[in-house]
Structures are given as C-alpha cells and as structure tokens.
PDB file of N, CA, C, O and CB in Angstrom:
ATOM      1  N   UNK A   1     -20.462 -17.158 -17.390  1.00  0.00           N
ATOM      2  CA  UNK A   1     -20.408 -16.240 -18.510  1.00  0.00           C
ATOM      3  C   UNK A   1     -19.048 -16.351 -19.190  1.00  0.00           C
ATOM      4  O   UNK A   1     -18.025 -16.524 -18.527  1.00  0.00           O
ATOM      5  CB  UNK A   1     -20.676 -14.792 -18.047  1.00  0.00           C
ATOM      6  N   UNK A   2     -19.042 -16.206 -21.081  1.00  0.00           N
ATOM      7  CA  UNK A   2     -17.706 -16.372 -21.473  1.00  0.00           C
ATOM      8  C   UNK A   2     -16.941 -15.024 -20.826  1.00  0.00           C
ATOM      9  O   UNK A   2     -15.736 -15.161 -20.613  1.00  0.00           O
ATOM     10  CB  UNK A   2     -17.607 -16.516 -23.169  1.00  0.00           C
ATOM     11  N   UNK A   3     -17.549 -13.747 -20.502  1.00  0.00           N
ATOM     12  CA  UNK A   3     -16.504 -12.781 -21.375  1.00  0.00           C
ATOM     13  C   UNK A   3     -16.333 -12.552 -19.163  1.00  0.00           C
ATOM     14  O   UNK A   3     -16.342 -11.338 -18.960  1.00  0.00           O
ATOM     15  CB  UNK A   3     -17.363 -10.922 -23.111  1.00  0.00           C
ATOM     16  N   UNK A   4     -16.261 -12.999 -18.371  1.00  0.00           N
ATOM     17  CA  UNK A   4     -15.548 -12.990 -16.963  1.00  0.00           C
ATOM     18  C   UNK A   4     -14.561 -12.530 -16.934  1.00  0.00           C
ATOM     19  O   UNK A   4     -14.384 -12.108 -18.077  1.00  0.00           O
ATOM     20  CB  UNK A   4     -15.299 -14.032 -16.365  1.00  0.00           C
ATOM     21  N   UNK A   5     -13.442 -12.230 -16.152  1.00  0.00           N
ATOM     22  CA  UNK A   5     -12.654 -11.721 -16.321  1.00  0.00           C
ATOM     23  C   UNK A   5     -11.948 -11.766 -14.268  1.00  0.00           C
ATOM     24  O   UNK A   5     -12.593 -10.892 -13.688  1.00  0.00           O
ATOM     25  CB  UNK A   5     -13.193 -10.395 -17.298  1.00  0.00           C
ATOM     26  N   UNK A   6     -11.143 -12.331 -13.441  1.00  0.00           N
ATOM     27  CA  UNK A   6     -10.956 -12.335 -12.218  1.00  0.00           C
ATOM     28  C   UNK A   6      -9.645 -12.104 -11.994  1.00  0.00           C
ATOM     29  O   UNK A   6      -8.771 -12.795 -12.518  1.00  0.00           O
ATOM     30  CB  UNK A   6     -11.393 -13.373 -11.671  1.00  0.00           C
ATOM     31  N   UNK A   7      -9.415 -11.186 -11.257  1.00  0.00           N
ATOM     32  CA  UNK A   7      -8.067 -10.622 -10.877  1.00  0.00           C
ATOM     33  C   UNK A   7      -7.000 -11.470 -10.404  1.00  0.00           C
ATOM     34  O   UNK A   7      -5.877 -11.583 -10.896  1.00  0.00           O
ATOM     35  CB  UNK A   7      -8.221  -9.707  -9.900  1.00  0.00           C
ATOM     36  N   UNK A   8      -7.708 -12.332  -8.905  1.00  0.00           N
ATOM     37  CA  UNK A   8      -7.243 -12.896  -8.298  1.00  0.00           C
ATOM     38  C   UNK A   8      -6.731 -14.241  -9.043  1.00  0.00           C
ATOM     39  O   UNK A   8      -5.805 -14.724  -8.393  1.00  0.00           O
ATOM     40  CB  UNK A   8      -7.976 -12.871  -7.353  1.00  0.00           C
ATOM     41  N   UNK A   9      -6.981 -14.860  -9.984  1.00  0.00           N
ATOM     42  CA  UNK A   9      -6.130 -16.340 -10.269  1.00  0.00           C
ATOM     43  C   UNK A   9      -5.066 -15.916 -11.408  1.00  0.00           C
ATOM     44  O   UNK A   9      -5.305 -15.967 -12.615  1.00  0.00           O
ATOM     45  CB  UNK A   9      -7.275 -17.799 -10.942  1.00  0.00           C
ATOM     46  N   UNK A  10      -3.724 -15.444 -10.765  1.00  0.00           N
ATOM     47  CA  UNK A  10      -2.600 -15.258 -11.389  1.00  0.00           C
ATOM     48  C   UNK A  10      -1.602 -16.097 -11.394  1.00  0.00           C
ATOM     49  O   UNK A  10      -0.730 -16.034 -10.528  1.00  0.00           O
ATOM     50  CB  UNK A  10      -2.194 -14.340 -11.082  1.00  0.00           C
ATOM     51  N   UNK A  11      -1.583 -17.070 -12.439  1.00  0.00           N
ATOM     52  CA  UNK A  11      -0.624 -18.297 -12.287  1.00  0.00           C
ATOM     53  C   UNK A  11       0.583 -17.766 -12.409  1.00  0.00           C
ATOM     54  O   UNK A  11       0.757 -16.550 -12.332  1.00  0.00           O
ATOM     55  CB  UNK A  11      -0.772 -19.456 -13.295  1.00  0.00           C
ATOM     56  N   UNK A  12       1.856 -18.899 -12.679  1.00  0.00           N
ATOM     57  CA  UNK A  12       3.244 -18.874 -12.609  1.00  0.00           C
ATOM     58  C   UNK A  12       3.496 -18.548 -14.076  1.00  0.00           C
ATOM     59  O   UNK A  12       4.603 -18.111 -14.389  1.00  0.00           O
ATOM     60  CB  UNK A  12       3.931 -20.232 -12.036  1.00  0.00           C
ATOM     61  N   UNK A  13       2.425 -18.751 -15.123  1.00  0.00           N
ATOM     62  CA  UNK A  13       2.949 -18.250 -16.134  1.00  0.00           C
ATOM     63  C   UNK A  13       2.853 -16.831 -16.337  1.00  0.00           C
ATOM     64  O   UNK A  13       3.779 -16.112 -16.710  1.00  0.00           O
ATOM     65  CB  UNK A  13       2.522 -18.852 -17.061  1.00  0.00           C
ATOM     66  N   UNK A  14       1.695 -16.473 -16.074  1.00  0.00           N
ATOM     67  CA  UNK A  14       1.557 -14.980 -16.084  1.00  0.00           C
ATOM     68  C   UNK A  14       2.722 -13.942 -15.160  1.00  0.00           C
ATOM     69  O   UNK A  14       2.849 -12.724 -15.285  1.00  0.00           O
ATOM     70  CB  UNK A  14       0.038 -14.761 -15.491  1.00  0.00           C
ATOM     71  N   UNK A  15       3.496 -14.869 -14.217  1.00  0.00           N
ATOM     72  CA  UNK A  15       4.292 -14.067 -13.106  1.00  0.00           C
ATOM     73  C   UNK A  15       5.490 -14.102 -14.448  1.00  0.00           C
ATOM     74  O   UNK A  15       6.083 -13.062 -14.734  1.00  0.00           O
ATOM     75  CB  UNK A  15       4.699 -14.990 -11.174  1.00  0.00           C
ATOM     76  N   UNK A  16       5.765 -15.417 -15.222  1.00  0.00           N
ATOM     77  CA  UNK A  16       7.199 -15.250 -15.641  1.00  0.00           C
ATOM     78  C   UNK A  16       6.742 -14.341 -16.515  1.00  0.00           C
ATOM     79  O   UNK A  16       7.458 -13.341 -16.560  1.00  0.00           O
ATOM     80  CB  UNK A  16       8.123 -16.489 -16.210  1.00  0.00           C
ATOM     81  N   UNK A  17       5.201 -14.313 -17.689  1.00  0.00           N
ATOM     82  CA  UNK A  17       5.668 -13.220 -18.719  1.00  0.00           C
ATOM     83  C   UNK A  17       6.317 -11.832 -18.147  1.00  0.00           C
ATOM     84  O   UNK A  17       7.352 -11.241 -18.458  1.00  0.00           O
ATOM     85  CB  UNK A  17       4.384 -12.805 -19.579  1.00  0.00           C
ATOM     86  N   UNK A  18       4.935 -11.446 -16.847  1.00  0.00           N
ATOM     87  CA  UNK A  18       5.355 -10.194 -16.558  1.00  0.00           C
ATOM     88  C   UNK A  18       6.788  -9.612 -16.072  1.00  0.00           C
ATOM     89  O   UNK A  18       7.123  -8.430 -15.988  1.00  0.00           O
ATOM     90  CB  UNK A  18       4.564  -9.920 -15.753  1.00  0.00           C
ATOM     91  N   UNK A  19       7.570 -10.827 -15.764  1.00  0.00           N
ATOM     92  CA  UNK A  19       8.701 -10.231 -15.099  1.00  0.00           C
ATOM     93  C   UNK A  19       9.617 -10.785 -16.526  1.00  0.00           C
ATOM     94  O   UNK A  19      10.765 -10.342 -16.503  1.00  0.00           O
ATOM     95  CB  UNK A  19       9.130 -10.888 -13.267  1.00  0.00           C
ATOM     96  N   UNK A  20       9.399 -11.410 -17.391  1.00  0.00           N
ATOM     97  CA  UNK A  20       9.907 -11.242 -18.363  1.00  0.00           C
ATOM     98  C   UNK A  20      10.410  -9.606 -19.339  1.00  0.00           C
ATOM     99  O   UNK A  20      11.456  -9.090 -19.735  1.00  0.00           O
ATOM    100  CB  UNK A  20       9.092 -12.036 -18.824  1.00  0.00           C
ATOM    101  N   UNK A  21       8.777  -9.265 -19.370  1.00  0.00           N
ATOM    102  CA  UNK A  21       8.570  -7.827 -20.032  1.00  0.00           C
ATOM    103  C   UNK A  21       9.342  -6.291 -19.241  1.00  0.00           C
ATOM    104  O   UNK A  21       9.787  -5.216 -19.644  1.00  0.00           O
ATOM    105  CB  UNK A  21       6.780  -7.639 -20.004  1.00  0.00           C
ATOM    106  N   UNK A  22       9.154  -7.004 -17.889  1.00  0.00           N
ATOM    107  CA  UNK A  22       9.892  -5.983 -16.719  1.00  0.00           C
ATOM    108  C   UNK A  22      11.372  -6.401 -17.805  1.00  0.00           C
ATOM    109  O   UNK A  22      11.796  -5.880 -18.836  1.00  0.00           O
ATOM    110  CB  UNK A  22       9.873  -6.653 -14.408  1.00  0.00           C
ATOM    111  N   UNK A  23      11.626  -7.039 -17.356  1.00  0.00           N
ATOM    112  CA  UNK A  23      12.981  -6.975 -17.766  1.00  0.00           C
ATOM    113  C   UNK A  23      13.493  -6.628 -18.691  1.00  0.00           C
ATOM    114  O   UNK A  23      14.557  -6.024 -18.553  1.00  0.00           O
ATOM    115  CB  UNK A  23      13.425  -7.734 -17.755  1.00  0.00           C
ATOM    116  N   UNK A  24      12.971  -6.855 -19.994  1.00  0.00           N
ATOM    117  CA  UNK A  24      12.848  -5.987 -21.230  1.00  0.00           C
ATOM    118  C   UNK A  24      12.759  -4.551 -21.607  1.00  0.00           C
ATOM    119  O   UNK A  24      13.286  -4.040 -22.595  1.00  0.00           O
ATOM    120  CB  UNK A  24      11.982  -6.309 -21.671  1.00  0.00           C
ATOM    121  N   UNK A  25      12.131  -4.038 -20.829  1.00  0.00           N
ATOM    122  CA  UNK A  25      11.846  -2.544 -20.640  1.00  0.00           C
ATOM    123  C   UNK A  25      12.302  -2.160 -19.745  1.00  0.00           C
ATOM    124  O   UNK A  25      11.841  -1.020 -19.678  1.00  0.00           O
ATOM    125  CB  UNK A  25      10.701  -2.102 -20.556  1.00  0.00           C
ATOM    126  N   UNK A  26      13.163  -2.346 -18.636  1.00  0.00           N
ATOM    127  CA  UNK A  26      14.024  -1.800 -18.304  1.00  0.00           C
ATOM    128  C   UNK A  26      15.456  -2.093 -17.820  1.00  0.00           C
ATOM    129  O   UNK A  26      16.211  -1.469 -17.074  1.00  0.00           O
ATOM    130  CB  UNK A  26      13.529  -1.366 -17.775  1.00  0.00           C
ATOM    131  N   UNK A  27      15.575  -3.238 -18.488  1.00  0.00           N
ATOM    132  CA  UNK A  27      17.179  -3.939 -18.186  1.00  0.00           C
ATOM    133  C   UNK A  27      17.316  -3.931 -16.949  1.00  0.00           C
ATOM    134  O   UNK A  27      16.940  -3.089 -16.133  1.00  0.00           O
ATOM    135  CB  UNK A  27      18.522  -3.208 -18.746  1.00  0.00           C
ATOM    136  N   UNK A  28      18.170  -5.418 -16.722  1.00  0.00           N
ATOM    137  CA  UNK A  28      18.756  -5.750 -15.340  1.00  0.00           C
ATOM    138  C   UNK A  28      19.322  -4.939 -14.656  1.00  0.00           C
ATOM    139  O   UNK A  28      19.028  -5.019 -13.463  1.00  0.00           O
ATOM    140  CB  UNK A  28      19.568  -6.600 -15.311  1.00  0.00           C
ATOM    141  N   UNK A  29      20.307  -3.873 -15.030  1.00  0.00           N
ATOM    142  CA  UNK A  29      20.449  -2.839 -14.525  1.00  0.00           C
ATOM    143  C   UNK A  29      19.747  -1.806 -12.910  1.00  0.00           C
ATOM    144  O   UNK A  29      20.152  -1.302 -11.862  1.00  0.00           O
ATOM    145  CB  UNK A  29      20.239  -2.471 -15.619  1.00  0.00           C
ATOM    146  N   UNK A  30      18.637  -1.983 -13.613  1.00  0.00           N
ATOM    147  CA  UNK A  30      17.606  -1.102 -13.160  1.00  0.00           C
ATOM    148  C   UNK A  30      16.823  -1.710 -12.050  1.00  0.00           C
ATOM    149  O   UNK A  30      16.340  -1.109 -11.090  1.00  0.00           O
ATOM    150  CB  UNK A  30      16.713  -0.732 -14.270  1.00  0.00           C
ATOM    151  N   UNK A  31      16.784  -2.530 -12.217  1.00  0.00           N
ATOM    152  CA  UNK A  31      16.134  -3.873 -11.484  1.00  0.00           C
ATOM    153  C   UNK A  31      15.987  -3.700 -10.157  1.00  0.00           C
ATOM    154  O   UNK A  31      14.885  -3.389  -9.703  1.00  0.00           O
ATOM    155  CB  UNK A  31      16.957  -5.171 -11.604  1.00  0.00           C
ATOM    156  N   UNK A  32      17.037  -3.870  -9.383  1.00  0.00           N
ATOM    157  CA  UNK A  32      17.495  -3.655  -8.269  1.00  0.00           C
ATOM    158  C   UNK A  32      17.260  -2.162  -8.021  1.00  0.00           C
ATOM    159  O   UNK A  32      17.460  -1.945  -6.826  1.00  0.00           O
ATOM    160  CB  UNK A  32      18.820  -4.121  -8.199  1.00  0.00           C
ATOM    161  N   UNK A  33      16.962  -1.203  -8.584  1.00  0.00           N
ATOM    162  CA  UNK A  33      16.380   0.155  -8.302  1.00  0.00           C
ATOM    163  C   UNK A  33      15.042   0.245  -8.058  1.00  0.00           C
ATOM    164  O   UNK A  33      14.433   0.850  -7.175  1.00  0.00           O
ATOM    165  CB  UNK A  33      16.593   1.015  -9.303  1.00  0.00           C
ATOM    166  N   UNK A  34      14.471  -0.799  -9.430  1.00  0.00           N
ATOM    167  CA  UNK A  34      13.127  -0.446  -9.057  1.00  0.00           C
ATOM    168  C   UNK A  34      12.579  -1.452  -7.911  1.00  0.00           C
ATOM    169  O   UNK A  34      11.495  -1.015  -7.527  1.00  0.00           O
ATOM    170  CB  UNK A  34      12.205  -0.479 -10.366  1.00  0.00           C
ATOM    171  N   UNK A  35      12.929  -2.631  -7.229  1.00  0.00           N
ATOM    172  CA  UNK A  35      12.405  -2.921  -6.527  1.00  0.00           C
ATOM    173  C   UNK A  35      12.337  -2.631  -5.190  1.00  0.00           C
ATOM    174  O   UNK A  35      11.464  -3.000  -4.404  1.00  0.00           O
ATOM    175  CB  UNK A  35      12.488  -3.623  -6.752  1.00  0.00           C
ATOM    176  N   UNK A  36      14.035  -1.434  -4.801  1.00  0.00           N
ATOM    177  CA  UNK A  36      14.137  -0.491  -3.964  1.00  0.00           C
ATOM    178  C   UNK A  36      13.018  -0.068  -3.463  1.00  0.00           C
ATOM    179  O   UNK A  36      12.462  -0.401  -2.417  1.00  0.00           O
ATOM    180  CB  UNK A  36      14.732   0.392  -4.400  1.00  0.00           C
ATOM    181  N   UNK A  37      12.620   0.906  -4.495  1.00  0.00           N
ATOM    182  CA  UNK A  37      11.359   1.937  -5.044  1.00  0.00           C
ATOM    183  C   UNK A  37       9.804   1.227  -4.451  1.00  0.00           C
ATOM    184  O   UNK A  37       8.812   1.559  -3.801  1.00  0.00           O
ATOM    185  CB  UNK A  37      11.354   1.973  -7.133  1.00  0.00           C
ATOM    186  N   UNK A  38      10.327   0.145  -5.108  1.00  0.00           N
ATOM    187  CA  UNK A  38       8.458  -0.192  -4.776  1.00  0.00           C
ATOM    188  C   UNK A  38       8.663  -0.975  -3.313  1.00  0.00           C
ATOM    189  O   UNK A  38       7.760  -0.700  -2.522  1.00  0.00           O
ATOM    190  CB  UNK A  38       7.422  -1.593  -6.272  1.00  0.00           C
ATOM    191  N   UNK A  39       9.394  -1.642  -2.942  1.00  0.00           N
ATOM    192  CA  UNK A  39       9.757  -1.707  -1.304  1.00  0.00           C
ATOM    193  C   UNK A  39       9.283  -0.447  -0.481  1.00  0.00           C
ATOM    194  O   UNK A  39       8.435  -0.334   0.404  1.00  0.00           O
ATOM    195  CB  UNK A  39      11.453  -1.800  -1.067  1.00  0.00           C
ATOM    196  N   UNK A  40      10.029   0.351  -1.012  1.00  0.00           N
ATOM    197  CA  UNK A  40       9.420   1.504   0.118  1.00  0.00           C
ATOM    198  C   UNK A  40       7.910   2.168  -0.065  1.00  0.00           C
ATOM    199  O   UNK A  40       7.135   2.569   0.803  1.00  0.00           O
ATOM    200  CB  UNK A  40      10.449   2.858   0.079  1.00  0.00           C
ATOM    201  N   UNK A  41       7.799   2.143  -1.236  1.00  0.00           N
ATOM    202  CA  UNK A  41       6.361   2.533  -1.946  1.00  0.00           C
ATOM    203  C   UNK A  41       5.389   1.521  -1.128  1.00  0.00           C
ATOM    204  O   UNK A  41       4.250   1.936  -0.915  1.00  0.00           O
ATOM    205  CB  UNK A  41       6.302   2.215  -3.860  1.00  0.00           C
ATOM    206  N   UNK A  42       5.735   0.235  -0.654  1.00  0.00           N
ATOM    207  CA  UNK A  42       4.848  -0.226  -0.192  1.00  0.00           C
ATOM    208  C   UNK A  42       4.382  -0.246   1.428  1.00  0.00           C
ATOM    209  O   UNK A  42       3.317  -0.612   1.925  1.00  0.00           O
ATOM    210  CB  UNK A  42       5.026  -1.190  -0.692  1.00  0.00           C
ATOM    211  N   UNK A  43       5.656   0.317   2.082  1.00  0.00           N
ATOM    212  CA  UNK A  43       6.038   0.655   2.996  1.00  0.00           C
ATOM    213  C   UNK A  43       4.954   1.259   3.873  1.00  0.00           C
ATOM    214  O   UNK A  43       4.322   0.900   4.867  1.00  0.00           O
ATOM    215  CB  UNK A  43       6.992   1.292   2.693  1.00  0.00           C
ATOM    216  N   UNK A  44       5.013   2.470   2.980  1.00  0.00           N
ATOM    217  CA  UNK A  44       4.324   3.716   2.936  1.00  0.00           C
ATOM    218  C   UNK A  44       3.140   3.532   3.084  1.00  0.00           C
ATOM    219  O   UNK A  44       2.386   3.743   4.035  1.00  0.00           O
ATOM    220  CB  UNK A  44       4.469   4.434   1.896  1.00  0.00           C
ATOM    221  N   UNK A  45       2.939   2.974   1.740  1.00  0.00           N
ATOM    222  CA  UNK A  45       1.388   2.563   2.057  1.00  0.00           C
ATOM    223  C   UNK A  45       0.599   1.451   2.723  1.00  0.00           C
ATOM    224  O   UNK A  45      -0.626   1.368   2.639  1.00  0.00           O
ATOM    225  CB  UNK A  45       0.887   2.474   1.060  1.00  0.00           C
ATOM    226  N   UNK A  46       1.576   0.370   3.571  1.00  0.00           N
ATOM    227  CA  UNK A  46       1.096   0.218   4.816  1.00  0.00           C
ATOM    228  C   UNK A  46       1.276   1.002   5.790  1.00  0.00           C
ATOM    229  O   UNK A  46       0.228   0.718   6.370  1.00  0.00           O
ATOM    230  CB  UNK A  46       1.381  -0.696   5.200  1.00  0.00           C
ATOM    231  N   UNK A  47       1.718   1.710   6.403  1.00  0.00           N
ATOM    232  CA  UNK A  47       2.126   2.580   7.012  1.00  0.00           C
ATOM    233  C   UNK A  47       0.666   3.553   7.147  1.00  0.00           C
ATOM    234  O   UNK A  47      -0.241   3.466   7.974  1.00  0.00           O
ATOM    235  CB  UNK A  47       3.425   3.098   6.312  1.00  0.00           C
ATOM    236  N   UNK A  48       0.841   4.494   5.996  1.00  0.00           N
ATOM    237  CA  UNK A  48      -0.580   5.281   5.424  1.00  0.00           C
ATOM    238  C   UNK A  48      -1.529   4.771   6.346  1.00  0.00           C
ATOM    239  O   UNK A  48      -1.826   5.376   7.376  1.00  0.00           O
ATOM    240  CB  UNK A  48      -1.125   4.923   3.743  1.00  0.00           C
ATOM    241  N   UNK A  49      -2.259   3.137   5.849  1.00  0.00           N
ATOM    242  CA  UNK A  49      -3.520   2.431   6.044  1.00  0.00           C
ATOM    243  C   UNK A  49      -3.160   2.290   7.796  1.00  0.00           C
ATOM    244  O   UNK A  49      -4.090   2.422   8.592  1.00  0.00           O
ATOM    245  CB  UNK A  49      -3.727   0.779   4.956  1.00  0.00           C
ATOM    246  N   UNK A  50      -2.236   2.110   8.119  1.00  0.00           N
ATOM    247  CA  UNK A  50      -2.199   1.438   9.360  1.00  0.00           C
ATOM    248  C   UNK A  50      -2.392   3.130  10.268  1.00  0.00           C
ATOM    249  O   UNK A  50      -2.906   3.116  11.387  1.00  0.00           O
ATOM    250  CB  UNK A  50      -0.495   0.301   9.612  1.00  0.00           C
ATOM    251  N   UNK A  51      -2.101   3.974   9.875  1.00  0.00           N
ATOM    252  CA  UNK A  51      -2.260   5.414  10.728  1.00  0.00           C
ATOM    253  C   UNK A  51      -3.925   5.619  10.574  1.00  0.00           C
ATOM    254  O   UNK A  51      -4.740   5.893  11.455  1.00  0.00           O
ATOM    255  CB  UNK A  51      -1.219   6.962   9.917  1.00  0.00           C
ATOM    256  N   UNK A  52      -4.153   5.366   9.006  1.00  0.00           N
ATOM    257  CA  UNK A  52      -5.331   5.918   8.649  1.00  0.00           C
ATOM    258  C   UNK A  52      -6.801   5.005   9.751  1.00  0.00           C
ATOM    259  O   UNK A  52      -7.985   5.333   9.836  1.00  0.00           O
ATOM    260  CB  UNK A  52      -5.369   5.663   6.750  1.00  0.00           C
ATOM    261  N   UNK A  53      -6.281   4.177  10.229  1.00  0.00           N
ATOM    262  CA  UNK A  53      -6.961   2.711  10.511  1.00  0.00           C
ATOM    263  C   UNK A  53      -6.945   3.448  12.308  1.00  0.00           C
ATOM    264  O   UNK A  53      -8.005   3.567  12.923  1.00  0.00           O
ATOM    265  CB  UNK A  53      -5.701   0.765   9.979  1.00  0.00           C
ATOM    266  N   UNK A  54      -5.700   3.836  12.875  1.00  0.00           N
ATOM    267  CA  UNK A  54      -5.440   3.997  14.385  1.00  0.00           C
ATOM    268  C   UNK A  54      -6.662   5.449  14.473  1.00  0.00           C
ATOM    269  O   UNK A  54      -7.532   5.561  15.336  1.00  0.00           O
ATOM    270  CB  UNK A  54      -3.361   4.391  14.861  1.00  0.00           C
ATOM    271  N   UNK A  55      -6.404   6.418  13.347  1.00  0.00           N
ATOM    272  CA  UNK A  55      -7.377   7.985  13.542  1.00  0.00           C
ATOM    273  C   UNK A  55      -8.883   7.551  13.655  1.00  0.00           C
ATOM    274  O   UNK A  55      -9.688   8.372  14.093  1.00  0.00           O
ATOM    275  CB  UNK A  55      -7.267   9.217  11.972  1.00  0.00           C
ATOM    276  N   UNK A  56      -9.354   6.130  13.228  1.00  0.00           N
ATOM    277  CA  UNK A  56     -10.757   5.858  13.422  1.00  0.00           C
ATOM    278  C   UNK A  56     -11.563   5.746  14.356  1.00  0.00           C
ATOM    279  O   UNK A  56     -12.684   6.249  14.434  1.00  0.00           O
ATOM    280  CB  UNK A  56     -10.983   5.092  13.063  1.00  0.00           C
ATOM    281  N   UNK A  57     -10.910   4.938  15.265  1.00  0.00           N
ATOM    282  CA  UNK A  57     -11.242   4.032  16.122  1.00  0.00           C
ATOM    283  C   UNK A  57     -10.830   5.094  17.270  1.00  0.00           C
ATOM    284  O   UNK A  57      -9.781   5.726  17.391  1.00  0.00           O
ATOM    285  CB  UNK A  57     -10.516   2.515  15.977  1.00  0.00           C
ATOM    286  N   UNK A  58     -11.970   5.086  18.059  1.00  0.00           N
ATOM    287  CA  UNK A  58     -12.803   6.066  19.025  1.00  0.00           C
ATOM    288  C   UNK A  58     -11.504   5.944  20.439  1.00  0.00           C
ATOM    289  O   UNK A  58     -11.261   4.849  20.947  1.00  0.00           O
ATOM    290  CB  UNK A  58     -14.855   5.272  19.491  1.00  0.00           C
ATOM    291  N   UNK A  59     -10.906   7.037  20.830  1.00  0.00           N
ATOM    292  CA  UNK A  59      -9.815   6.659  21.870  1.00  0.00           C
ATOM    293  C   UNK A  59     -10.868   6.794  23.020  1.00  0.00           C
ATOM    294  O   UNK A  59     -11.995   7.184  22.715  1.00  0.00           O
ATOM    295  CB  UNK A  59      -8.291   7.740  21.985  1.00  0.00           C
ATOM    296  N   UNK A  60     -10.555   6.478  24.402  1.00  0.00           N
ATOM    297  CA  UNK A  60     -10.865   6.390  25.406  1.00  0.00           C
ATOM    298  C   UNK A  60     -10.623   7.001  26.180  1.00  0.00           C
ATOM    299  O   UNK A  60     -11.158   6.947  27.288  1.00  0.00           O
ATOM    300  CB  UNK A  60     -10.776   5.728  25.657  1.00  0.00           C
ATOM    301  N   UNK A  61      -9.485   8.003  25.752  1.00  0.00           N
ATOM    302  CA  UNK A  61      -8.663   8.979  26.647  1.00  0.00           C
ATOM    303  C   UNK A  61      -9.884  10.520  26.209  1.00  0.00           C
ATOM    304  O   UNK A  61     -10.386  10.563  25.086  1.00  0.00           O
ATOM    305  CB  UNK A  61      -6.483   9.125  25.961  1.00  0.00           C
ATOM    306  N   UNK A  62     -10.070  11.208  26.860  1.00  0.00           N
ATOM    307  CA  UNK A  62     -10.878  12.623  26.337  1.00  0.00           C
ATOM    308  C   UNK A  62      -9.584  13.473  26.554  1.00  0.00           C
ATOM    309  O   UNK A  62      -8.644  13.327  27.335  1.00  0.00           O
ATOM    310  CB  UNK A  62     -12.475  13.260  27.389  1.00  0.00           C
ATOM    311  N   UNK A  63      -9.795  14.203  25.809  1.00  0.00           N
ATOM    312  CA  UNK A  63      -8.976  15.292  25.536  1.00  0.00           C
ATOM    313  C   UNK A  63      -9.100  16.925  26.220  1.00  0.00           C
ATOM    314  O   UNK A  63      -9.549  17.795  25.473  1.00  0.00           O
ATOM    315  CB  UNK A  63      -9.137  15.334  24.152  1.00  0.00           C
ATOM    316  N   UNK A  64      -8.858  17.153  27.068  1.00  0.00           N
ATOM    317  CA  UNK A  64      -9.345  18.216  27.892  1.00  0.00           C
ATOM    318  C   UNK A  64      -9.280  19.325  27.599  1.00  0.00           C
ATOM    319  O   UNK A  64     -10.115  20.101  28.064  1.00  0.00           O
ATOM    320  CB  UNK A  64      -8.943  18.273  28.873  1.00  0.00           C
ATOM    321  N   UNK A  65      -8.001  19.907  26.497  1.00  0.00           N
ATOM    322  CA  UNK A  65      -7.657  20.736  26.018  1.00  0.00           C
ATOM    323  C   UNK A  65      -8.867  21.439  24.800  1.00  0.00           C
ATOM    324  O   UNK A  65      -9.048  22.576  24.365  1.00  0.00           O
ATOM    325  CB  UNK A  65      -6.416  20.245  25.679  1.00  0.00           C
ATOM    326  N   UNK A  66      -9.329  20.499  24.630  1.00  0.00           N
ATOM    327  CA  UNK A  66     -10.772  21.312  23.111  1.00  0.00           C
ATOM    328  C   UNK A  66     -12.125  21.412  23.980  1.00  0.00           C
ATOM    329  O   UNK A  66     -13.242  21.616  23.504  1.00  0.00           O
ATOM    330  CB  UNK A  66     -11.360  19.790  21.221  1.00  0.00           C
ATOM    331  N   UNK A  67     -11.839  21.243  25.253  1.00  0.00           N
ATOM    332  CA  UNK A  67     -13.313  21.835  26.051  1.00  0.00           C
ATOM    333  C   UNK A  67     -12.947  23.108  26.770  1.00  0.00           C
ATOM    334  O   UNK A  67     -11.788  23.324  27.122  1.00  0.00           O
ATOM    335  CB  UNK A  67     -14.004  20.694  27.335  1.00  0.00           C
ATOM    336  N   UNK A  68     -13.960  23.971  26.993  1.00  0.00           N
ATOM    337  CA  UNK A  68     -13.934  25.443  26.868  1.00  0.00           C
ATOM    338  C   UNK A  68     -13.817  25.173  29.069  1.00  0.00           C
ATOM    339  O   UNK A  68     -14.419  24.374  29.786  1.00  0.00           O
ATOM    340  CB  UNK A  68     -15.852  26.468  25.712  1.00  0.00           C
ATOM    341  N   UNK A  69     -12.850  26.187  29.396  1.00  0.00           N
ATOM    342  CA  UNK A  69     -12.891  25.924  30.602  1.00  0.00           C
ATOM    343  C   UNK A  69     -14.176  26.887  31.333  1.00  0.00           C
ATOM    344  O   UNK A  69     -14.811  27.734  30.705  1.00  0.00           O
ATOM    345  CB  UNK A  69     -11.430  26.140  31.112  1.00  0.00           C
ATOM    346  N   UNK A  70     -14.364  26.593  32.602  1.00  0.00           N
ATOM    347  CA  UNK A  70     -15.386  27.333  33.301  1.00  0.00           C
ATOM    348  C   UNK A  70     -14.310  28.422  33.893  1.00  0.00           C
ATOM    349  O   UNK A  70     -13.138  28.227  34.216  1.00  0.00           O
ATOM    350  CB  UNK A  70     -16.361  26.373  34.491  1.00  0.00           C
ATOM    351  N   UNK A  71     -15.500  30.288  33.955  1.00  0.00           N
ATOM    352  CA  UNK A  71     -14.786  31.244  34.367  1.00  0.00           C
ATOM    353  C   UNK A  71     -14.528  31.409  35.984  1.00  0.00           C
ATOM    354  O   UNK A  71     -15.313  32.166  36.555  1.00  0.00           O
ATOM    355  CB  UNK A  71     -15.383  32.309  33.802  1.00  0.00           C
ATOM    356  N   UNK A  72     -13.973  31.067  36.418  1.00  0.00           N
ATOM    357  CA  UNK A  72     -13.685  31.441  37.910  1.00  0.00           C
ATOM    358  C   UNK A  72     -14.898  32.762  38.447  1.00  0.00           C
ATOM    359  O   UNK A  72     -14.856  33.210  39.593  1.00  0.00           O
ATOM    360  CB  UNK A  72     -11.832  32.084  37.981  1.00  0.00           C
TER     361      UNK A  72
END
C-alpha cells in the first residue's frame, strides 16, 4: 500500500534532522540537562516495568498473615 507508514525503520538521516531541530529549540546549553532528564526518565520507567513484571508472577512463598487464624 502507498499511504504505509512504519515506526521502526529510522535511518541516520532522520536521527541527524531530529537532533538537529533538538538543538535548535533548545540550544546547546540545555542539552546536557535534558539528556540528564530523560536518563532518569528512563530509568524509572524500567524500573516501573521491571516491579510491575515481579507483582505478576505467582510467588511460592504463602503468606500466612491474610489467613484468618483458628480460635483456640
């Protein structure tokens, strides 16, 4: 089909415009701030996925404390 459209094949030209335009809009300056920023931003959100990923998956240990004890 003409009108396709795929995320995944991002050549070297498309990397220089975009970091071209980065640079434009927010000067070298800044640069080194924002990649701070998204370093940890990404951090996070492996981090996030990797907790969110451990709460799934069924532990093996039972938990004794959320069962109701028997009355003497």
């Amino acid at each position: 089909m003409e009108g396709d459209f795929e995320m995944g094949n991002i050549g070297l030209g498309e990397i220089l415009i975009l970091v071209l335009v980065v640079l434009i809009l927010f000067g070298p300056n800044k640069l080194p701030e924002l990649g701070k920023a998204l370093g940890k931003a990404v951090g996070e959100f492996r981090r996030g996925i990797k907790e969110g990923l451990d709460d799934k998956e069924p532990s093996s240990k039972h938990d004794d404390s959320t069962t109701p004890s028997k009355p003497a």
